[in-house]
C-alpha positions as CSV (number, residue, x, y, z in Angstrom):
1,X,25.8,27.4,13.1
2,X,28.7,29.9,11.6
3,X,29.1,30.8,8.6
4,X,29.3,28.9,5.3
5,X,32.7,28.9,4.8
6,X,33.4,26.4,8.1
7,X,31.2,23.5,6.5
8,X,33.2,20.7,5.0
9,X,30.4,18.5,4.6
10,X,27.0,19.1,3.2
11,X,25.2,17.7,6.5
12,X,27.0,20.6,8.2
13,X,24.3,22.7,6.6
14,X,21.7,21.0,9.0
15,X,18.2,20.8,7.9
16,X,15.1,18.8,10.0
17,X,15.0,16.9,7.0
18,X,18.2,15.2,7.3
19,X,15.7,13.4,9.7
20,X,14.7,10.9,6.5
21,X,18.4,9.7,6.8
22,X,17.2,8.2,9.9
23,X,13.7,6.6,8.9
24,X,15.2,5.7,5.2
25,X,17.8,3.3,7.2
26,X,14.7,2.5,9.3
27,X,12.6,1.2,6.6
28,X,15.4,-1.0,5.2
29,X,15.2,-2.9,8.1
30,X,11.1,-3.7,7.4
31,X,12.4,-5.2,4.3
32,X,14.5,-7.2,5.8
33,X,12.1,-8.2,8.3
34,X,9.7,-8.9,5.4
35,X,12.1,-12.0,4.5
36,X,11.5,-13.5,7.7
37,X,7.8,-12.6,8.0
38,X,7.3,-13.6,4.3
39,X,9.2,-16.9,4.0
40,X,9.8,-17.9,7.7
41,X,7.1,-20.5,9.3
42,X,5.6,-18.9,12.1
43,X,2.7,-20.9,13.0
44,X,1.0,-19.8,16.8
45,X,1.8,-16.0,16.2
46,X,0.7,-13.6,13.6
47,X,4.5,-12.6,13.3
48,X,8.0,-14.7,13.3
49,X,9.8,-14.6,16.4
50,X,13.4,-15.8,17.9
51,X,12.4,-19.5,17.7
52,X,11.0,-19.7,14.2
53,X,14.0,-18.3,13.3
54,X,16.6,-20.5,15.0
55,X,14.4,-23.6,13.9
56,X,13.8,-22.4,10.4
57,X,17.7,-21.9,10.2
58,X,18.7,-25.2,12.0
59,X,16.5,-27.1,9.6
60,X,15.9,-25.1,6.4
61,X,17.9,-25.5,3.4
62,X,21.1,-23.7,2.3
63,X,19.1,-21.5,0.2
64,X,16.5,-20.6,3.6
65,X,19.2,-20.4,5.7
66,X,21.5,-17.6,3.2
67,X,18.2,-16.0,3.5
68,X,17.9,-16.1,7.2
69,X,21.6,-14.9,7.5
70,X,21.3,-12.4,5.3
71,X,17.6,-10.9,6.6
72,X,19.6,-11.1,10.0
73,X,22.5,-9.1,9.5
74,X,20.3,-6.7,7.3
75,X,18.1,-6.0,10.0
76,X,21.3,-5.6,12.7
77,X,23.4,-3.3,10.4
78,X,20.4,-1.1,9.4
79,X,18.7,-0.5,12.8
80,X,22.4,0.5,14.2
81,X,22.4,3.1,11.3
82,X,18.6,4.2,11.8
83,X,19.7,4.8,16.2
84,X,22.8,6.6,15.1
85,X,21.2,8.9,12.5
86,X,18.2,9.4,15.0
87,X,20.2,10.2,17.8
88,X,22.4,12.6,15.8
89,X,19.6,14.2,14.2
90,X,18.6,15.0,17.7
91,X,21.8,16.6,18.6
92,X,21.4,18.7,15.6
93,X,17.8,20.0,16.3
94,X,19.0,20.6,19.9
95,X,21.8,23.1,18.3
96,X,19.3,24.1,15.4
97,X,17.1,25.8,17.7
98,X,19.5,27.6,19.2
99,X,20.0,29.7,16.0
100,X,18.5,32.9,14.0
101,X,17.6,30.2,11.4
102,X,15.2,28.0,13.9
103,X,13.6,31.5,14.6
104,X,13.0,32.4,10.6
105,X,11.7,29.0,9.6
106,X,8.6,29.1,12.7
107,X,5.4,30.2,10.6
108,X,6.9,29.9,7.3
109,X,5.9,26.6,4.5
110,X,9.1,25.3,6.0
111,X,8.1,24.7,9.6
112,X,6.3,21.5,8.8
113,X,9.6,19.6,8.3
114,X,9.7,19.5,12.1
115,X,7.1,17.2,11.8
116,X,10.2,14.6,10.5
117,X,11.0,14.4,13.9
118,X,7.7,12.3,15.4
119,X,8.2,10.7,11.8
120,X,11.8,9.5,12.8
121,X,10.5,8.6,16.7
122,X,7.5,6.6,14.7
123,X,10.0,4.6,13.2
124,X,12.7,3.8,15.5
125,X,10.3,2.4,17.8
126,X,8.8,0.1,15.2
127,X,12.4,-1.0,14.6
128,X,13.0,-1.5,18.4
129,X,9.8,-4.3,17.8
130,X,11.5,-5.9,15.1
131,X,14.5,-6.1,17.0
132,X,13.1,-7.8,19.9
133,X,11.0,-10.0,18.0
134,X,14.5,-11.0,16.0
135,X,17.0,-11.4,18.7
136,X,14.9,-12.0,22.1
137,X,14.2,-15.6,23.0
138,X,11.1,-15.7,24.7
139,X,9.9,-12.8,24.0
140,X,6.4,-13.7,22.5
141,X,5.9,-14.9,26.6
142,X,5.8,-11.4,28.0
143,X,4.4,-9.6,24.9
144,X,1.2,-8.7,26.0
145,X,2.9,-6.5,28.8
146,X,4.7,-4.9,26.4
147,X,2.4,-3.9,23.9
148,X,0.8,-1.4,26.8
149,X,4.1,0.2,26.6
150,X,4.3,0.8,22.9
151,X,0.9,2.1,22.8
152,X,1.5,4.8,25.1
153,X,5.1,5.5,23.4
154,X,3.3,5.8,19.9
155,X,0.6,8.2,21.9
156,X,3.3,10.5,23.0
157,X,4.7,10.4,19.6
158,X,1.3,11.8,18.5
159,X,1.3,13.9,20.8
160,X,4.3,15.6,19.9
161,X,3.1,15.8,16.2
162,X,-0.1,17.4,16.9
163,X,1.6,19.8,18.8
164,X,3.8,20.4,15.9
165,X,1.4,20.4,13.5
166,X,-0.9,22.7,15.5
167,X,1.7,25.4,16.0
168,X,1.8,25.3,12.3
169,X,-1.5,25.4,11.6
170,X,-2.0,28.0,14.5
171,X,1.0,30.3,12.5
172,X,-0.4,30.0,9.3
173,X,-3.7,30.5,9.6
174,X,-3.5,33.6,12.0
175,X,-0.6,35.3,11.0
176,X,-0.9,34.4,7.0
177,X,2.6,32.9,7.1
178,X,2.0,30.2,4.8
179,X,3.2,31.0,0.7
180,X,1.3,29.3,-1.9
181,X,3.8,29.7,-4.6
182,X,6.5,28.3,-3.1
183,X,4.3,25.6,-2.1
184,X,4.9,23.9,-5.6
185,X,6.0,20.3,-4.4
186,X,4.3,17.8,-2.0
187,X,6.2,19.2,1.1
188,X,3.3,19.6,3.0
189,X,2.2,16.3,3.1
190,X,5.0,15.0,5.6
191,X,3.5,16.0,8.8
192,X,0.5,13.5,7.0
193,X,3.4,10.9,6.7
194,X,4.6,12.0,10.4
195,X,1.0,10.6,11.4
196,X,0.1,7.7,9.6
197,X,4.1,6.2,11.0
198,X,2.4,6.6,14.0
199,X,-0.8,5.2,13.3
200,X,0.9,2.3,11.8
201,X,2.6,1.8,14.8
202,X,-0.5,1.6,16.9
203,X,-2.4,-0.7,14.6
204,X,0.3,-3.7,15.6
205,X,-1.5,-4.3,18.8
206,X,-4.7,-4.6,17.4
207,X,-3.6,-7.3,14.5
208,X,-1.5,-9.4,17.3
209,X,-3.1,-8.9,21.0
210,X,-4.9,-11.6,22.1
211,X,-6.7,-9.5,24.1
212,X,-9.3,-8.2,22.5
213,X,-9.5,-4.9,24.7
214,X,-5.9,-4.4,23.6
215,X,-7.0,-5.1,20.0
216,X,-9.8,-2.6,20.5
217,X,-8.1,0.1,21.4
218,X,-5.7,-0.3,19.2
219,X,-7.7,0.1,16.0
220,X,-9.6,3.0,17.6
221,X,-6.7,4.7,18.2
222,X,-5.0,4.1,14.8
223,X,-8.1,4.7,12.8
224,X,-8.1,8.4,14.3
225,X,-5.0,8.7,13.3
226,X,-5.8,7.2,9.5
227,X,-8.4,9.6,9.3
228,X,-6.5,12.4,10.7
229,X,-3.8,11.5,8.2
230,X,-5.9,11.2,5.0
231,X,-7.5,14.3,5.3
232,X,-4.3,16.4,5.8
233,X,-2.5,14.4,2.7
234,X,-5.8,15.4,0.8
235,X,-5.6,19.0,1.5
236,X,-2.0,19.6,0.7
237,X,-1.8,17.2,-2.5
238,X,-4.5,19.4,-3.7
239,X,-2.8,23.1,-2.8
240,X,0.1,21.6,-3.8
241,X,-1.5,20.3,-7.0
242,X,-2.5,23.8,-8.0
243,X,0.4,25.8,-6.8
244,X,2.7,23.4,-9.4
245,X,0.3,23.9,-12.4
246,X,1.0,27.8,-11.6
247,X,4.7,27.7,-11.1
248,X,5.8,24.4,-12.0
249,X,7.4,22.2,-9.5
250,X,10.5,22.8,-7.3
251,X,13.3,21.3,-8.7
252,X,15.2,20.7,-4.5
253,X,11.3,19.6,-3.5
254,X,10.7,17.4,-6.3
255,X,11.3,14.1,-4.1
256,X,8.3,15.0,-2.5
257,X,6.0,14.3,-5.3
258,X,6.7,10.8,-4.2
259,X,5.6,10.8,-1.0
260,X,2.3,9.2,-1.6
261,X,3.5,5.9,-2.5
262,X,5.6,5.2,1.3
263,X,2.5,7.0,2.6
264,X,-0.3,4.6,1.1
265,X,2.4,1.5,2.3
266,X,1.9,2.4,5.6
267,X,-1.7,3.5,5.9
268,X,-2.1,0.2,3.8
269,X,-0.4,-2.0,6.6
270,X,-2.4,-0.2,9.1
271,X,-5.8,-1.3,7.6
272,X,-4.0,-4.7,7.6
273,X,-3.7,-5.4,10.6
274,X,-7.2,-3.5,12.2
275,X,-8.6,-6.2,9.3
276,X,-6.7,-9.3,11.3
277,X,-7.6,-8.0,14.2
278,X,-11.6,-7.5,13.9
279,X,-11.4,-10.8,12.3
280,X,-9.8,-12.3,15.5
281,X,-11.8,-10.3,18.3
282,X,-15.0,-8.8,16.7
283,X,-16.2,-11.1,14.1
284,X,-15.2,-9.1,10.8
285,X,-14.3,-11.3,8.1
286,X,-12.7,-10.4,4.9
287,X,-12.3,-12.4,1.8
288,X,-9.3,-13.5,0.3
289,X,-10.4,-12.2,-2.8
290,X,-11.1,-9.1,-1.1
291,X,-7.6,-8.5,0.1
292,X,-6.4,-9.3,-2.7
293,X,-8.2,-6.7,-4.4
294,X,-7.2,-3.8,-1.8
295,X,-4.0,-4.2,-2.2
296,X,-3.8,-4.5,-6.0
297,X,-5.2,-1.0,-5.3
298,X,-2.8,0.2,-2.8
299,X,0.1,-0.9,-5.6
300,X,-2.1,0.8,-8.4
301,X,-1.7,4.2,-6.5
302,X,1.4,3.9,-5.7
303,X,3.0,3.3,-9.3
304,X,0.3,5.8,-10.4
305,X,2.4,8.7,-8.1
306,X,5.5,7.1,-8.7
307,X,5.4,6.9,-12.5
308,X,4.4,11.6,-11.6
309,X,6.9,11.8,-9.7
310,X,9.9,10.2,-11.9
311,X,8.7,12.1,-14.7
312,X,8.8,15.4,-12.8
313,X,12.2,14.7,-11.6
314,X,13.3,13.5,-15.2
315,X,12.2,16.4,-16.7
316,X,14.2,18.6,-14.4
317,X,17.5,16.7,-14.6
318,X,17.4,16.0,-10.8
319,X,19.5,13.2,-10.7
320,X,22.0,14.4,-12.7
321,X,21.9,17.5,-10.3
322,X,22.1,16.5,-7.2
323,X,22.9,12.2,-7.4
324,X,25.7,12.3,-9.8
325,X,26.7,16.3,-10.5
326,X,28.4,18.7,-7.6
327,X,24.9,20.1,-6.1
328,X,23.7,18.0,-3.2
329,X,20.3,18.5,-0.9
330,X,19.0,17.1,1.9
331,X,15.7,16.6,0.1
332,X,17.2,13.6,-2.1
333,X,16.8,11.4,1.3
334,X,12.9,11.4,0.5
335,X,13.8,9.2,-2.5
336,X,14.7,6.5,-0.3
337,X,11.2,6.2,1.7
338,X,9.4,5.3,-1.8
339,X,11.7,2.8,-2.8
340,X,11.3,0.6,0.5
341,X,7.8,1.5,0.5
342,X,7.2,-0.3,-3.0
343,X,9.2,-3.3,-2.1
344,X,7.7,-3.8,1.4
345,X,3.7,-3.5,0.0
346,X,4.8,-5.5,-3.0
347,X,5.9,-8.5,-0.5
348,X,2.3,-7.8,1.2
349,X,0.7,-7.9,-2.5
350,X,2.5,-11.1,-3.6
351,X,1.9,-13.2,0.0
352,X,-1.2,-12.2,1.5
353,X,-2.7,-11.1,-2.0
354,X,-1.9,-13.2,-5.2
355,X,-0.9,-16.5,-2.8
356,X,-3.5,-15.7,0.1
357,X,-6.0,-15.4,-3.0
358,X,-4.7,-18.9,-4.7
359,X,-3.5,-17.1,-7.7
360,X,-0.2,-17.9,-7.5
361,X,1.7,-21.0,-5.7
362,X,3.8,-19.9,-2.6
363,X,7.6,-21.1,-3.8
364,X,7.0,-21.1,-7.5
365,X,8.4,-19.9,-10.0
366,X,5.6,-16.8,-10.7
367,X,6.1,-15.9,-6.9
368,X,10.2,-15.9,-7.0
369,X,9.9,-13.3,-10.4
370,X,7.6,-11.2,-8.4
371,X,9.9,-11.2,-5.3
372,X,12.5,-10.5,-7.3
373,X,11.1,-7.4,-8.1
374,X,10.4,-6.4,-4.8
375,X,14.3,-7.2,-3.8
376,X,15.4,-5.1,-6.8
377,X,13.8,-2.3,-4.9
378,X,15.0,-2.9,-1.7
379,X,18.7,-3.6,-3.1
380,X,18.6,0.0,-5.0
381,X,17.3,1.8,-2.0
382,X,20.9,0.2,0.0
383,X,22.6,1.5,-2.7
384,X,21.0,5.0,-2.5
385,X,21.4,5.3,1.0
386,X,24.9,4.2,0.7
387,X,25.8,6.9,-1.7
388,X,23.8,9.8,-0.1
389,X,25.4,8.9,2.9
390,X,28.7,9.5,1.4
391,X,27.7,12.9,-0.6
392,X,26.5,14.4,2.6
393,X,28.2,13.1,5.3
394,X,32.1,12.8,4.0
395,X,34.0,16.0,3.7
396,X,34.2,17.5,0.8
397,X,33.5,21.2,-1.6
398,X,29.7,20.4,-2.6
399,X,27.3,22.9,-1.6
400,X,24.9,21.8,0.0
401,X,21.7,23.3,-1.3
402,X,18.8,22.6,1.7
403,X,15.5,22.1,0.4
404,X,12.4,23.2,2.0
């Protein structure tokens, strides 16, 4: 890292953050995958596969099979873009911590952003699943062997954040590092985020072993890290609450007043699929009804945060700022996870709640307006990545302003 004046690009200014680039293209693949899971037939396996793809195709209509072609080449271009951005992210860190700067940020607010690191891991490897699942014939034969695998490389993964996390928490609380009025934003509640990516990873074994061992340790596992995840998110919405009602919000951090709705998608999946799999295994049943209702709830917090959050960043101009004016930061990435977050849970809300409850008919026309809606998001969310993509990674004069 030199000096400012030999950065052409605003990603020059490298920030852990720029992580999100990587898990933002990441979750644009789940909603691709949610076409397939959502309005593929996949009858002997809680998930579509290879085959029901290639059969759905050879014998859907035009309209399925636009869909399948689409979802497809979705899922293809989005996972190469969440390996490249991972794997340069990497490169960066490995650099970053060769500087003064790596040095300044340990025991500071700033130091949980490492945490977007196991956060980025989290979700590569649930995007290596949807991969196989997509383009592996056969691969539903050997999966028991490799769920094993994943288990122990989500384990590692919370491994790695715990040690993160604990170095933090170890700086903090000993040394007094930590500044509560620059603590005005949700920042905090990433490593949270960090965890419950993790935990959701874990919790696919338990909703589609059929081995109920398997399934059992799977929802033990994940539920620690559910628990672990909701009481960190708890503590720093609520010194992150107070420091904003004492100094107002940060305008660079004000993405991260939306951070509960992607992290209430993904601890909502997570209870998901430990619900599917006590059902199967351990003889916990749940109610359509039920679901139904748990999700509305899920949804219900989510546009509760989300409808803060815009009006934060509204009031504050932060669009014009740093979407459309010359100011850019690496904090804008964060508005990406929300967006996929809301249409991925909506396409959970509209299948396994309103149609899994028998409120509305699958294929009808209250269930295409709905779906709609949850496309619009994913279809804005391409379009934001696309053009913070371009701010921060073409050459140009922008500063580029990081955000802590």
């Amino acid at each position: 890292m030199s000096n400012s004046s030999a950065y052409t690009r605003p990603a020059d200014r490298w920030s852990p953050l720029y992580f999100l680039s990587s898990v933002g293209a990441g979750g644009l693949v789940v909603t691709f995958f949610m076409w397939l899971y959502m309005w593929v037939p996949h009858k002997g396996q809680p998930v579509p596969v290879f085959e029901d793809i290639a059969a759905a195709f050879a014998n859907g209509a035009m309209l399925q099979q636009a869909a399948i072609v689409m979802a497809v080449l979705g899922i293809a271009g989005f996972a190469i873009l969440n390996l490249k951005s991972l794997i340069w992210n990497m490169g960066q860190l490995a650099r970053f911590k060769r500087t003064d700067a790596y040095g300044a940020m340990l025991g500071t607010n700033a130091e949980s952003q490492l945490t977007a690191l196991p956060l980025a891991i989290a979700m590569s490897i649930n995007v290596g699943f949807i991969l196989g699942l997509v383009f592996v014939p056969n691969l539903w034969g050997i999966v028991e062997y490799l769920f094993p695998l994943a288990m122990i490389g989500f384990a590692l993964t919370a491994l790695l954040a715990f040690a993160q996390t604990g170095r933090f928490i170890g700086q903090v609380i000993a040394k007094g590092g930590f500044n509560f009025a620059a603590n005005n934003s949700f920042a905090q509640v990433l490593p949270a985020f960090a965890i419950a990516m993790i935990g959701v990873g874990l919790s696919a074994p338990a909703a589609m072993s059929q081995v109920a061992v398997v399934s059992g340790i799977a929802v033990i596992a994940s539920t620690l890290l559910l628990v672990i995840s909701l009481l960190w998110a708890a503590v720093a919405v609520v010194l992150g609450l107070a420091a904003m009602l004492q100094n107002g919000a940060n305008a660079e951090s004000a993405p991260t007043l939306l951070i509960l709705v992607p992290l209430t998608t993904v601890l909502g999946i997570l209870v998901l699929r430990q619900d599917h799999g006590l059902h199967v295994h351990f003889d916990a049943h749940a109610a359509s009804g039920d679901v139904m209702r748990q999700l509305t709830v899920y949804l219900s917090i989510q546009i509760a945060f989300g409808l803060f959050g815009l009006a934060v960043l509204r009031a504050q101009g932060y669009f014009a700022r740093f979407l459309a004016g010359r100011e850019t930061s690496v904090g804008s990435y964060a508005l990406v996870c929300p967006g996929v977050a809301i249409s991925v849970l909506m396409q959970f809300w509209i299948n396994k709640g309103l149609v899994g409850a028998g409120l509305i008919a699958k294929f009808g026309a209250a269930y295409w307006v709905l779906s709609a809606v949850a496309v619009g998001f994913q279809l804005a969310m391409i379009v934001l990545v696309l053009v913070l993509n371009k701010r921060h990674f073409s050459a140009n004069t922008q500063a580029a302003i990081p955000a802590e």
